[in-house]
Biopython code that builds the backbone (N, CA, C, O; Angstrom):
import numpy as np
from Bio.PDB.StructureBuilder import StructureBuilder

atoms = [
    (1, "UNK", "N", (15.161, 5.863, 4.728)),
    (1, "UNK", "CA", (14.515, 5.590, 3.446)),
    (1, "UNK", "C", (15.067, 6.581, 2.426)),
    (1, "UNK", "O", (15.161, 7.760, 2.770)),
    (2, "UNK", "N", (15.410, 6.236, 1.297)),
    (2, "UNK", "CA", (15.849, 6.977, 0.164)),
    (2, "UNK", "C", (14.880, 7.859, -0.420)),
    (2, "UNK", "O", (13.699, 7.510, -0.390)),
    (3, "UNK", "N", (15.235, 9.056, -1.000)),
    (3, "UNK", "CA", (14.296, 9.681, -1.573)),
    (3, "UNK", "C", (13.705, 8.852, -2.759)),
    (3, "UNK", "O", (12.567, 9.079, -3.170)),
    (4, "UNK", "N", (14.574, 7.801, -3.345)),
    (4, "UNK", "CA", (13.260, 7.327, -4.632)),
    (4, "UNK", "C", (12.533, 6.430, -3.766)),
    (4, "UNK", "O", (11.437, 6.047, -4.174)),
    (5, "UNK", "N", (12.989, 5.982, -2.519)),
    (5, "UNK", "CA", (11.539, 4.635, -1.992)),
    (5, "UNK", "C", (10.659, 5.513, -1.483)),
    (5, "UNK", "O", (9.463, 5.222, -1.452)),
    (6, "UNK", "N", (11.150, 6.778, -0.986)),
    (6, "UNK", "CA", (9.940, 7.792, -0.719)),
    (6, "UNK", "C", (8.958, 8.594, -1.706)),
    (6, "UNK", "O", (7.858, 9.069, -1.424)),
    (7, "UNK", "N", (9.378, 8.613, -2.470)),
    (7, "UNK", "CA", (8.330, 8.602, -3.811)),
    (7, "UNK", "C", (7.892, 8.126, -4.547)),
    (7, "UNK", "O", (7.111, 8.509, -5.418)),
    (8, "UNK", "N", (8.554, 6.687, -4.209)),
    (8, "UNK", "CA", (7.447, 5.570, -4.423)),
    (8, "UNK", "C", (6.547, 4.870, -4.007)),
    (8, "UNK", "O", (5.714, 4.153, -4.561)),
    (9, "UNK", "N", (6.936, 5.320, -2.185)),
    (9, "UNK", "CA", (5.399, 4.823, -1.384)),
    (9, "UNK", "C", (4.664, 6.329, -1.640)),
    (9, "UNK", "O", (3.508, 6.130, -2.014)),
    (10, "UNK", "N", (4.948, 7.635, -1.562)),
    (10, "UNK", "CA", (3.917, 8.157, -1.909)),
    (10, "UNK", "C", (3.173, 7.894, -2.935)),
    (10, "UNK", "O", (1.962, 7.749, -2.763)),
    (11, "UNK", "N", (3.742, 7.779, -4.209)),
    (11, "UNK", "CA", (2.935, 7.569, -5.627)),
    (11, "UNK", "C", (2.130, 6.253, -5.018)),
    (11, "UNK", "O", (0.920, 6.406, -4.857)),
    (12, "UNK", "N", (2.589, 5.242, -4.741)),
    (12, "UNK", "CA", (1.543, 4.202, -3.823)),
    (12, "UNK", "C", (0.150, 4.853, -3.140)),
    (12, "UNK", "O", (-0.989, 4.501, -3.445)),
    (13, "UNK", "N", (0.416, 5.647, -2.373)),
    (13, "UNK", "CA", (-0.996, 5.850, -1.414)),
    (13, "UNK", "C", (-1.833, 6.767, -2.380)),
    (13, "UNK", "O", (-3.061, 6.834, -2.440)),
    (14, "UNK", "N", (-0.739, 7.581, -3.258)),
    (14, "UNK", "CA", (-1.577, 8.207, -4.051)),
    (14, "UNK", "C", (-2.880, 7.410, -4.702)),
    (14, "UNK", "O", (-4.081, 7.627, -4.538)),
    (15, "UNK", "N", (-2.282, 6.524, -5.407)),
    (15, "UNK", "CA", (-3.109, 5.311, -5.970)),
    (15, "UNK", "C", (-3.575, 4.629, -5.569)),
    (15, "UNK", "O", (-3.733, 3.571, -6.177)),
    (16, "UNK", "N", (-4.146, 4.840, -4.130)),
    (16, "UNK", "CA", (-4.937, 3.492, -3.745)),
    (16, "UNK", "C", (-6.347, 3.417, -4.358)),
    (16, "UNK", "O", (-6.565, 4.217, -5.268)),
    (17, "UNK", "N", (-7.379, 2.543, -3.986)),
    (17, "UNK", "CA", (-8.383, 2.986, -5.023)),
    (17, "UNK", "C", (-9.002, 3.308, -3.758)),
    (17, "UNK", "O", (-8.559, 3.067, -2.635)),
    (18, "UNK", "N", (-10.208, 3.951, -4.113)),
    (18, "UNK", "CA", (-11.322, 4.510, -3.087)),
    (18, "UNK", "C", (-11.507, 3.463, -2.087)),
    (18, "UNK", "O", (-10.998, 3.498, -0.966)),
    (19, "UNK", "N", (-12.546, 2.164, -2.707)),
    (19, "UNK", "CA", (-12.845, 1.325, -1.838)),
    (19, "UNK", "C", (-11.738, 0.436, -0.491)),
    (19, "UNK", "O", (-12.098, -0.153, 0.528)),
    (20, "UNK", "N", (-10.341, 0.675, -1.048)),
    (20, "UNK", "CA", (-9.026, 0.686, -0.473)),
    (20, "UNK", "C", (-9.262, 1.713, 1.017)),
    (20, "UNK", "O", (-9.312, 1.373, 2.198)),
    (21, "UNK", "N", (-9.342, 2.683, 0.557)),
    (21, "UNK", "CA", (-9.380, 3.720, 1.272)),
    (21, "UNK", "C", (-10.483, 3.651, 2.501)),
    (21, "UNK", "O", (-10.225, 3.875, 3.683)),
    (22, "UNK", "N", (-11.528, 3.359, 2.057)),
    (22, "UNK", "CA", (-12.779, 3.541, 2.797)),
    (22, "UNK", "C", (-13.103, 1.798, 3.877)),
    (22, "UNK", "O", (-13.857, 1.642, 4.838)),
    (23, "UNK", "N", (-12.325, 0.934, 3.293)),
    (23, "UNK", "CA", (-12.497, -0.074, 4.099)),
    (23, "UNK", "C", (-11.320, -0.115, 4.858)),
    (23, "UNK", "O", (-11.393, -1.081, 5.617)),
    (24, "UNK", "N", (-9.889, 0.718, 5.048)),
    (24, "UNK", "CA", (-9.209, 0.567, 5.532)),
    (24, "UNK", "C", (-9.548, 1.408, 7.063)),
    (24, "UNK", "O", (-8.722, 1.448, 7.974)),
    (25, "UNK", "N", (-10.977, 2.083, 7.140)),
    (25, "UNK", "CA", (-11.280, 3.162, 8.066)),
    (25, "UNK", "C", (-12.687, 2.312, 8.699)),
    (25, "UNK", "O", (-13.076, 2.495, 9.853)),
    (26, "UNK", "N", (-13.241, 1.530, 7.904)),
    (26, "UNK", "CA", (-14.007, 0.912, 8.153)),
    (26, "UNK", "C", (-13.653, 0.034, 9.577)),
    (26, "UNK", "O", (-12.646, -0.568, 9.952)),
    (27, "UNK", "N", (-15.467, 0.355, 10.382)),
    (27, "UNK", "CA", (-15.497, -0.578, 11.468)),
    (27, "UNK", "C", (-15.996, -1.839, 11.214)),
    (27, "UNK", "O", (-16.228, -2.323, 12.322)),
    (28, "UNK", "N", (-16.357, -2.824, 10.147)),
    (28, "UNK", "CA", (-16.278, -3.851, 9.952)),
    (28, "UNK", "C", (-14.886, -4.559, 9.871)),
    (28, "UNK", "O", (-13.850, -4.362, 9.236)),
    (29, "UNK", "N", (-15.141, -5.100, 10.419)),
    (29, "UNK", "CA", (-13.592, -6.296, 10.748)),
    (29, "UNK", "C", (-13.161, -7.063, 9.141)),
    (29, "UNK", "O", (-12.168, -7.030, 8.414)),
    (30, "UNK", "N", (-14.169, -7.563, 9.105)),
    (30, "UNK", "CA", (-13.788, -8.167, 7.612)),
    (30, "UNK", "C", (-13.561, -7.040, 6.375)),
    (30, "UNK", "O", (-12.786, -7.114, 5.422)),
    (31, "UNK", "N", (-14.069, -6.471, 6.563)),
    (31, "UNK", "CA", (-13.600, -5.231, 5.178)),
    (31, "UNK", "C", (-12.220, -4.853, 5.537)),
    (31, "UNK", "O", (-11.260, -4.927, 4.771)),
    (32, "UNK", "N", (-12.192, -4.449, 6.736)),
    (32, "UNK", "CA", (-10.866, -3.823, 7.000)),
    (32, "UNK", "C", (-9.871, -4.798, 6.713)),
    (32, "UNK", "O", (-8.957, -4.583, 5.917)),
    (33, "UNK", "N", (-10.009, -5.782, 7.286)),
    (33, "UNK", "CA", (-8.834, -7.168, 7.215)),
    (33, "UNK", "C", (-8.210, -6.959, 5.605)),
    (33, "UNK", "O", (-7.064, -6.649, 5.279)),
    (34, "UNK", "N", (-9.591, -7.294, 4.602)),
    (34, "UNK", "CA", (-9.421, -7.802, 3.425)),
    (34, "UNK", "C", (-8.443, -6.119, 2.923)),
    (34, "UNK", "O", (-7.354, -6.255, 2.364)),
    (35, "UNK", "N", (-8.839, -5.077, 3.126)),
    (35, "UNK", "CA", (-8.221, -3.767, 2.800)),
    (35, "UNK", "C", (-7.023, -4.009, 3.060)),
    (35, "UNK", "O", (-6.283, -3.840, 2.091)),
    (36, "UNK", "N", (-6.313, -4.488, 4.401)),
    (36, "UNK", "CA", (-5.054, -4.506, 4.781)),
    (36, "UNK", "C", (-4.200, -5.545, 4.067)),
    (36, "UNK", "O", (-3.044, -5.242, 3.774)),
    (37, "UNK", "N", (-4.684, -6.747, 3.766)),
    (37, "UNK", "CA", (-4.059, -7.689, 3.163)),
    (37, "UNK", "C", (-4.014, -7.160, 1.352)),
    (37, "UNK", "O", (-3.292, -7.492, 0.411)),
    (38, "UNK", "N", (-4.726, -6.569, 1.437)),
    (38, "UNK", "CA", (-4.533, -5.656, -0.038)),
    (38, "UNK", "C", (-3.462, -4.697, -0.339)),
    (38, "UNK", "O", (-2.750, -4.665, -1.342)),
    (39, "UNK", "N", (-3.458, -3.808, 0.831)),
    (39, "UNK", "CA", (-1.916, -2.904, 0.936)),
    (39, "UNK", "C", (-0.567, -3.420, 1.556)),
    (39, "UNK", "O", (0.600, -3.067, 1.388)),
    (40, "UNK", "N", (-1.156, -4.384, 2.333)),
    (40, "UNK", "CA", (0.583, -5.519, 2.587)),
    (40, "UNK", "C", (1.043, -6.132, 1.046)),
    (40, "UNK", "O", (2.208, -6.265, 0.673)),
    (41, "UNK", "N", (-0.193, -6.469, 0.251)),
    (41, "UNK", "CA", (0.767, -6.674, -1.180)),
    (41, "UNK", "C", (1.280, -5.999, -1.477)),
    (41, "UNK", "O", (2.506, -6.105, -1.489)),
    (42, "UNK", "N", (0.636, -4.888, -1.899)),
    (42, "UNK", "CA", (1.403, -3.380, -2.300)),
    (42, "UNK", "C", (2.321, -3.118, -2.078)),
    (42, "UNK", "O", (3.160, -3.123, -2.979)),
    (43, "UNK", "N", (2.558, -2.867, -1.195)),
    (43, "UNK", "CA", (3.612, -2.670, -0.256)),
    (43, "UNK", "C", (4.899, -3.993, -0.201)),
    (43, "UNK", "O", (5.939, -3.684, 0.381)),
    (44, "UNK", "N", (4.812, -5.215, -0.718)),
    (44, "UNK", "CA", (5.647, -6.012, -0.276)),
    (44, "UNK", "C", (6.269, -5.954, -2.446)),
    (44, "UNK", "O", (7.317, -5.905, -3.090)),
    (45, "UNK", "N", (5.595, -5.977, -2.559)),
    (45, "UNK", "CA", (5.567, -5.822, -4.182)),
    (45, "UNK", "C", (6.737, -4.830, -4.591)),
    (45, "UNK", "O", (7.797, -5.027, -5.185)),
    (46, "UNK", "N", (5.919, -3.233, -3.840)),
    (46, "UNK", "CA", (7.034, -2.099, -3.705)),
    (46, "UNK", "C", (8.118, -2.261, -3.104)),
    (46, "UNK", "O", (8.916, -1.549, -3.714)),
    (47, "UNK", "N", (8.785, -2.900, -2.050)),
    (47, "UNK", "CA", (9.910, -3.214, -1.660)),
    (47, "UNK", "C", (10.629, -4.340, -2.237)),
    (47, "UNK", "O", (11.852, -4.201, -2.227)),
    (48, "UNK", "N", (10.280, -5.182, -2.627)),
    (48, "UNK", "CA", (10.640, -6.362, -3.623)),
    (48, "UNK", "C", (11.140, -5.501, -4.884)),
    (48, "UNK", "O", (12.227, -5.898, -5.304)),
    (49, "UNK", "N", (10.560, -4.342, -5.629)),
    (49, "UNK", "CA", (10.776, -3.928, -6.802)),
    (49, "UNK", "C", (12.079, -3.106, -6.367)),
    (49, "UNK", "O", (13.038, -3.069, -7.139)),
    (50, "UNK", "N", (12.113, -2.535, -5.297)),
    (50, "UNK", "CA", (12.971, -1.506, -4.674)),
    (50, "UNK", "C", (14.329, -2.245, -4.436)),
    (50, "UNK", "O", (15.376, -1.672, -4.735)),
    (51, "UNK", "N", (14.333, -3.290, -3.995)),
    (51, "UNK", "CA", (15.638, -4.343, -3.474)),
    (51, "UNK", "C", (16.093, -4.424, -5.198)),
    (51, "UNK", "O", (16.830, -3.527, -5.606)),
    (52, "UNK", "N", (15.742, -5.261, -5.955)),
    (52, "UNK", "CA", (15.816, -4.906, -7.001)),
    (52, "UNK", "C", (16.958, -3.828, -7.746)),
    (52, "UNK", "O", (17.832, -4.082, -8.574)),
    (53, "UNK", "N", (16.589, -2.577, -7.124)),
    (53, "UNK", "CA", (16.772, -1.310, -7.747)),
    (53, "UNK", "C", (18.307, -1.062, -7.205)),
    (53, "UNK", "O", (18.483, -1.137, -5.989)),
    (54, "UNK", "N", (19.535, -0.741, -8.152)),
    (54, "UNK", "CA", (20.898, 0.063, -7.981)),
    (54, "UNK", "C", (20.489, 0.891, -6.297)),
    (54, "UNK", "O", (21.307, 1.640, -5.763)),
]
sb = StructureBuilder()
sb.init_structure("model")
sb.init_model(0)
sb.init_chain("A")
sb.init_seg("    ")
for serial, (resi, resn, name, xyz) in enumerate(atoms, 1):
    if name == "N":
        sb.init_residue(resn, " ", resi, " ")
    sb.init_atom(name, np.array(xyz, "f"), 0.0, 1.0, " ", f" {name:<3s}", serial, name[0])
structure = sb.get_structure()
């Protein structure tokens, strides 16, 4: 991984929002699910922007 995709998934986790955070730890199944399908965007978004990139 390049140092700019690495400081761009950090600036990512930096920013997750709380409720991100707290349902991704969560033992409800459905919170957690919906948390994860929230940071697979993120995340697919950030590499899409990255391919993109020189």
């Amino acid at each position: 991984m390049s140092h700019s995709n690495d400081a761009k998934l950090r600036d990512l986790l930096r920013r997750l929002p709380d409720w991100m955070r707290k349902d991704l730890a969560s033992s409800d199944v459905t919170r957690r699910e919906r948390a994860e399908d929230a940071l697979h965007v993120m995340l697919l978004s950030l590499l899409e922007r990255g391919a993109d990139s020189p």
